[in-house]
C-alpha positions in Angstrom: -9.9 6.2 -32.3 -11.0 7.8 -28.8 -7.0 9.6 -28.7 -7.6 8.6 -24.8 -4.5 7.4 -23.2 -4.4 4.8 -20.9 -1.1 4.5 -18.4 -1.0 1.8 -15.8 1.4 -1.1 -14.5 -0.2 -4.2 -12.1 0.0 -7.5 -11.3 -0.4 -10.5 -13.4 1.6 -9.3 -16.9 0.6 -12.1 -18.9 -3.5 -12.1 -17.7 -5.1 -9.0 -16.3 -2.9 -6.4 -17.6 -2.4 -7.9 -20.7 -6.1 -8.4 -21.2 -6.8 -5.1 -20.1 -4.3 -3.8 -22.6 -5.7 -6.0 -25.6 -9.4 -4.6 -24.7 -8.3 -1.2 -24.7 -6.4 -1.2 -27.5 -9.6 -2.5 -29.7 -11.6 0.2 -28.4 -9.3 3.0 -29.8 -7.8 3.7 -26.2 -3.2 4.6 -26.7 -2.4 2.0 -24.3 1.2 2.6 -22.2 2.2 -0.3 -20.4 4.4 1.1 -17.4 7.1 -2.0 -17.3 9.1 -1.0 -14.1 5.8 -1.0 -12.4 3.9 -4.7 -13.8 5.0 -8.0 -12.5 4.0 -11.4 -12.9 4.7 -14.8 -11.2 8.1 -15.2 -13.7 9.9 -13.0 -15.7 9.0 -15.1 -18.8 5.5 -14.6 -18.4 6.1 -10.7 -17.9 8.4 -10.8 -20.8 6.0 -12.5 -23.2 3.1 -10.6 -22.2 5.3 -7.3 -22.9 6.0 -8.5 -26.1 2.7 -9.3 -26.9 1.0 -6.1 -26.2 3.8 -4.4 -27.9 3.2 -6.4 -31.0 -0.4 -5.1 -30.0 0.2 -1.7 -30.3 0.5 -0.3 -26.5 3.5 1.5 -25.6 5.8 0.1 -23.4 7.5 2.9 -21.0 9.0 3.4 -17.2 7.8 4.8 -14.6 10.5 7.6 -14.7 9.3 8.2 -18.2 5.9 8.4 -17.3 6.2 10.7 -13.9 8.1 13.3 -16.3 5.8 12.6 -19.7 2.8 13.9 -17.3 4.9 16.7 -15.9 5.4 18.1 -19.3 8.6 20.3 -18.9 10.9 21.3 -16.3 8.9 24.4 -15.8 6.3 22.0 -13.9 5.2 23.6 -10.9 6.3 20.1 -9.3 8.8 19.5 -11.0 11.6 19.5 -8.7 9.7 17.4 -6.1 9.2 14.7 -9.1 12.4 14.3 -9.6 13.5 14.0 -6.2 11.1 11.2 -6.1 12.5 9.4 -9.1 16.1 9.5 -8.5 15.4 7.2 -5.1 17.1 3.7 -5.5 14.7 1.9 -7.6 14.5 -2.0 -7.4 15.9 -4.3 -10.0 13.3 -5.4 -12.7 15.8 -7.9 -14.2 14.5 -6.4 -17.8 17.6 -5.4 -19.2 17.7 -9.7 -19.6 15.7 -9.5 -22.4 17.2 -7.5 -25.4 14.7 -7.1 -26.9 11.8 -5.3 -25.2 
């Protein structure tokens, strides 16, 4: 296993992110899927891609979770300017529909 991480969100779920994902994953990469931040055409697609590349092995995670996973701890020397970026209105993902991602 490389023990490189690989965090990123796109377009297209269920092809190039999900392809991406699966290709990464085979070479050893930690794959972390950042949901709030990957679309697709439907939510279906989105949701079955998810689930696939879960099944997979990436992670699936949030932006939010993400911003303040790479800051590390509150003693971040940007700490306070990330949070005032994430606690902005974020858009509805309409993920909380499916259970069980």
């Amino acid at each position: 296993s490389s023990g490189i991480n690989a965090e990123y969100g796109g377009i297209e779920a269920h092809v190039c992110i999900q392809q991406t994902a699966l290709d990464l994953l085979a070479l050893g990469y930690k794959v972390h899927i950042v949901v709030d931040a990957t679309s697709s055409r439907t939510d279906t697609d989105r949701f079955f891609a998810f689930q696939r590349m879960r099944q997979a092995g990436a992670h699936l995670t949030t932006s939010e979770s993400m911003i303040l996973g790479l800051a590390g701890a509150s003693d971040h020397p940007n700490f306070r300017e990330l949070q005032k970026l994430i606690r902005t209105e974020a858009a509805e993902t309409n993920l909380l529909q499916f259970p069980c991602l």
